[in-house]
Structure formats: structure tokens, C-alpha cells
Backbone as CSV, one residue per row, in Angstrom:
resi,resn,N_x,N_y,N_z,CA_x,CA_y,CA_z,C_x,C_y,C_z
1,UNK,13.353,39.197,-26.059,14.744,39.163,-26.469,15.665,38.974,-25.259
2,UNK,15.455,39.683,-24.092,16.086,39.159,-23.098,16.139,37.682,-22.255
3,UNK,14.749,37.382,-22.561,15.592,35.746,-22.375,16.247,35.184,-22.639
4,UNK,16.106,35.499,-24.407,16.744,34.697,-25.118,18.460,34.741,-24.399
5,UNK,18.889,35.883,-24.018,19.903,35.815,-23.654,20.636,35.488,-22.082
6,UNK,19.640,35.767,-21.852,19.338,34.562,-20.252,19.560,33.652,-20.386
7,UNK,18.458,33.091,-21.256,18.920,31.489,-21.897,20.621,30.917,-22.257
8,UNK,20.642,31.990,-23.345,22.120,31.826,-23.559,23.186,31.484,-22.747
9,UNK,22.637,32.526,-21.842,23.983,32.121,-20.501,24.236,31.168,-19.539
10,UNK,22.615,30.731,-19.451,22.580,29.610,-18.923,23.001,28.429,-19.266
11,UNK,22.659,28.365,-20.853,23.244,26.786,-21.159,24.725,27.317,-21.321
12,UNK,25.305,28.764,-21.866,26.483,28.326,-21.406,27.385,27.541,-20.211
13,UNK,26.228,28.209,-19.408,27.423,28.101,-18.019,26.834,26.118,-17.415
14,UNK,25.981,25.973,-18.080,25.712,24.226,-18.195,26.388,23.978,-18.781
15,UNK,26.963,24.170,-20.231,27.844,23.620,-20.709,29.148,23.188,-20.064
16,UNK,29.842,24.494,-19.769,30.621,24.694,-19.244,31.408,23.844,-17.817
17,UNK,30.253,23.835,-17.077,30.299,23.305,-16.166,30.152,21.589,-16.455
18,UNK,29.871,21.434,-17.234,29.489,20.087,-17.974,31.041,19.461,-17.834
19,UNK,31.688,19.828,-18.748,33.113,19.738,-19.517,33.838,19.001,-18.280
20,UNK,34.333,18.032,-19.052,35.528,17.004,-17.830,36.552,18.059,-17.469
21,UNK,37.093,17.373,-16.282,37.591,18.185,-15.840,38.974,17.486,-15.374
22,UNK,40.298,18.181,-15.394,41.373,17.297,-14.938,41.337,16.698,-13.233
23,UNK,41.772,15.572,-13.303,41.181,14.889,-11.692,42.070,15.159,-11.081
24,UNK,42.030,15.507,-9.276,42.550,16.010,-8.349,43.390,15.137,-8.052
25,UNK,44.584,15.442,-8.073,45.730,14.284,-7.338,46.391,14.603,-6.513
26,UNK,46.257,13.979,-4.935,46.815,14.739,-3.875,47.336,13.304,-3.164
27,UNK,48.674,13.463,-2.234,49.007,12.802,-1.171,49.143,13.176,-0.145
28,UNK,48.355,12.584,0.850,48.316,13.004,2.006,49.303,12.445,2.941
29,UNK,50.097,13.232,3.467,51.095,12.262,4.912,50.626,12.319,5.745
30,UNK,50.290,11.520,6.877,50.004,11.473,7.853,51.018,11.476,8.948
31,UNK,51.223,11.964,9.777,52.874,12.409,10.717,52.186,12.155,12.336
32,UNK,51.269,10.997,12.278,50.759,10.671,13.857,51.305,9.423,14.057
33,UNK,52.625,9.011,14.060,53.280,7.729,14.649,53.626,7.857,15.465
34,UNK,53.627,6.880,16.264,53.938,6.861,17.560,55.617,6.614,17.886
35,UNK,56.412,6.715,16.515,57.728,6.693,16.582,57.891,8.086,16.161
36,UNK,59.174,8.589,16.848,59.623,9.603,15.874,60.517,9.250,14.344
37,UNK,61.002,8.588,14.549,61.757,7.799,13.610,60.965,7.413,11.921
38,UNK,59.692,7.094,12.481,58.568,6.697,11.160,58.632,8.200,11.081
39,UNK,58.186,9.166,11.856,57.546,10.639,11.096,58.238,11.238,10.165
40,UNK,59.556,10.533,10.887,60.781,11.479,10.299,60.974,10.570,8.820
41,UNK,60.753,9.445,8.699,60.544,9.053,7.265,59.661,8.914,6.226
42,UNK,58.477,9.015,7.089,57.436,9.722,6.153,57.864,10.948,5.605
43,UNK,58.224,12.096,5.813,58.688,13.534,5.958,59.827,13.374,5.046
44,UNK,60.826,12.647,4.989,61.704,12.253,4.212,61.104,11.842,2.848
45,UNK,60.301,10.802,2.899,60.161,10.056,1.512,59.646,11.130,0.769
46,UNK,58.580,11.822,1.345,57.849,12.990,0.790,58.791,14.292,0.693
47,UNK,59.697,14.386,0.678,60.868,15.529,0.206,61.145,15.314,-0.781
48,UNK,61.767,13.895,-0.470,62.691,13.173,-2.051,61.916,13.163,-2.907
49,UNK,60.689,13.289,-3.329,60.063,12.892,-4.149,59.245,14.562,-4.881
50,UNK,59.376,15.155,-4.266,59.087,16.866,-4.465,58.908,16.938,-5.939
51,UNK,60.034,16.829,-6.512,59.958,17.398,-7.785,59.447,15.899,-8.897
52,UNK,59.150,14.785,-8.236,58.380,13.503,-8.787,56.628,14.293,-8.922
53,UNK,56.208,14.969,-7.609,54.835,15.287,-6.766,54.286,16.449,-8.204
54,UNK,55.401,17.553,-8.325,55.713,18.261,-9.275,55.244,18.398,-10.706
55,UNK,56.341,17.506,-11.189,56.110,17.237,-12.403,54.688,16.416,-12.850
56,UNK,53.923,15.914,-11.882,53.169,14.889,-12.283,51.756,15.849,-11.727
57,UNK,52.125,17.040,-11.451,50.865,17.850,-10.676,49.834,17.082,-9.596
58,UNK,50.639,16.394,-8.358,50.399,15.969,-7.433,50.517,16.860,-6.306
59,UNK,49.022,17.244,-5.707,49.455,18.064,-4.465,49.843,17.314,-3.217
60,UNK,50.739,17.782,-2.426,51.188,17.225,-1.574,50.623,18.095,-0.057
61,UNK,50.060,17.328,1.048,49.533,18.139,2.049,49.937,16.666,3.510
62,UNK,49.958,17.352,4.405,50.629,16.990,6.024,49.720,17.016,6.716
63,UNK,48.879,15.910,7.577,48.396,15.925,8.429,49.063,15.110,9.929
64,UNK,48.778,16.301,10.818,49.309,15.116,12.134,48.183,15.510,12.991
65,UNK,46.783,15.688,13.052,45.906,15.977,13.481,45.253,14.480,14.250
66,UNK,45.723,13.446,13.793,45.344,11.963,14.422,46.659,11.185,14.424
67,UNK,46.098,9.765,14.697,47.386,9.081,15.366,47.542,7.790,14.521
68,UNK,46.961,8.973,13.137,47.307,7.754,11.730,49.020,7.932,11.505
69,UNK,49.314,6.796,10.651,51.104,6.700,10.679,50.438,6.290,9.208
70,UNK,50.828,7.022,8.100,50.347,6.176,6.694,50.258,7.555,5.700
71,UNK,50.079,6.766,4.472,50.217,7.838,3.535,48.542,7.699,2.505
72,UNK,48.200,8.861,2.304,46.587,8.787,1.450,47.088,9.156,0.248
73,UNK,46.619,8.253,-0.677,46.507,8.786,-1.733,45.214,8.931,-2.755
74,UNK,45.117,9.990,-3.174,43.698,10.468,-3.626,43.831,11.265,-5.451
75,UNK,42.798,10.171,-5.798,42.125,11.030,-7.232,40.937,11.222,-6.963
76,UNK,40.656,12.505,-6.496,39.103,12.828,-6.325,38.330,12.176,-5.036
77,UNK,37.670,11.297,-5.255,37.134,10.848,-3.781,37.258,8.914,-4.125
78,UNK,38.482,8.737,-5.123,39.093,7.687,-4.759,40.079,7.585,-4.183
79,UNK,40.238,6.900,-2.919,41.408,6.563,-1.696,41.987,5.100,-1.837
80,UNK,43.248,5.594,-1.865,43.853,4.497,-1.391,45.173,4.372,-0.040
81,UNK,45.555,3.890,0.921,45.742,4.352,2.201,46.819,2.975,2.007
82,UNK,48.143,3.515,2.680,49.204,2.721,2.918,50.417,3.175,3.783
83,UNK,49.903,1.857,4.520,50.232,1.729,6.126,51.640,2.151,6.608
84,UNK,52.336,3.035,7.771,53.466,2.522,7.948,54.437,3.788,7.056
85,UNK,55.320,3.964,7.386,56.343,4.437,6.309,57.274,3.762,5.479
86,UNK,57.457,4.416,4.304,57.930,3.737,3.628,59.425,4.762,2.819
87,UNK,59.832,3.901,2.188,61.373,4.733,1.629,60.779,5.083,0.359
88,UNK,61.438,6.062,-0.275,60.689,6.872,-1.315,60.992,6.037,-2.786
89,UNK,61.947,5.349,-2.460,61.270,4.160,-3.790,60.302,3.524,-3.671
90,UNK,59.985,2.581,-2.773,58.358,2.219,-2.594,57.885,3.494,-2.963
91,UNK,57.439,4.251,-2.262,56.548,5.376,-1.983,56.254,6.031,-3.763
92,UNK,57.163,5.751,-4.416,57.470,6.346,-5.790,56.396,4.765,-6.501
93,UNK,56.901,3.961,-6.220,56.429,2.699,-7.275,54.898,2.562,-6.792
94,UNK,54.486,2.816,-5.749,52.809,3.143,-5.442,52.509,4.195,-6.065
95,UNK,53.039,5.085,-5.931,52.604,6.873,-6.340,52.099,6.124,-8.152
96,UNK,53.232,5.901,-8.681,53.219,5.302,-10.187,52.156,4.586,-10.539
97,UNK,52.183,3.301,-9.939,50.782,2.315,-10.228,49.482,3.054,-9.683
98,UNK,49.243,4.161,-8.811,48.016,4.868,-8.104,47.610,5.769,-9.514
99,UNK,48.802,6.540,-9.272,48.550,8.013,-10.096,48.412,7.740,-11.385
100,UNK,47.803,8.821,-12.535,48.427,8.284,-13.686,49.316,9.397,-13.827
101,UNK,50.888,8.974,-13.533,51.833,9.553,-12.717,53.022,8.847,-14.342
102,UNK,54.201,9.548,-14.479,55.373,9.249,-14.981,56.575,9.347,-14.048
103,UNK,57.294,8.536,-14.202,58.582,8.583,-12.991,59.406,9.608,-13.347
104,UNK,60.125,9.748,-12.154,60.719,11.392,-12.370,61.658,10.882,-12.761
């Protein structure tokens, strides 16, 4: 009888673990330009857009650990990477066509 409920728990927790799961949506900034001027608009576009990041349950995270100048964007361990800074309308009309995102 106690397997049986061993058992039980097991395929629960297979089940369970089975079950789709909502996909990770994160943008990454990258703040390693060699301008200050780009960092400072990367840093910008990604403000303005806060409550866009928000509503659409996009995590937002800062790297200046390298001497990338660009923005990542990620569902899970699909990337897509764009170069350069940009003004937060671009930055919004990528986010849109990337994510499955609604405009704020």
C-alpha cells in the first residue's frame, strides 16, 4: 500500500512538472558603451518604457559587466540582440514584434 502512494506522488509531481509553463520574458541592457551619452540612452529608453516592461510581465535587468552597447532580448533561451541605443519608440516597436507584448 505504500507504494502505491509513492507512486502517486510521483506521477504527480511528473505531471506537474510536465504542465507548460508561462515563458520567461526579460530585457537585458547592456550599459558598456564607450559613450556616455549611448549609456545614458539606453538607461533612458528603459525608464520610459517601465510601466510598457510591467504590464506585459517583462523583466527588466542591467548589465555593464562587458563592453557590449545593445539591448538582449529574451524568451527563454531565445535571443535576440540589438545593436547601439535606441529611443524608446524603436525600443517599444522591437519589444512588440519580439515579445508577445501589447503596447502600453
Amino acid at each position: 500500500m505504500r507504494h502505491h502512494k509513492l507512486f502517486a506522488i510521483f506521477l504527480m509531481l511528473l505531471f506537474s512538472s510536465c504542465q507548460s509553463k508561462e515563458p520567461t520574458l526579460t530585457i537585458v541592457a547592456h550599459i558598456g558603451c564607450s559613450s556616455n551619452e549611448a549609456n545614458a540612452d539606453i538607461k533612458y529608453s528603459i525608464n520610459s518604457l517601465k510601466s510598457f516592461f510591467e504590464s506585459n510581465s517583462i523583466k527588466v535587468m542591467y548589465s555593464d559587466s562587458s563592453s557590449s552597447c545593445c539591448y538582449e532580448l529574451r524568451i527563454n533561451d531565445q535571443v535576440k540582440i540589438l545593436n547601439g541605443a535606441m529611443t524608446d519608440i524603436e525600443l517599444e516597436k522591437e519589444c512588440v514584434a519580439f515579445f508577445p507584448a501589447k503596447k502600453k
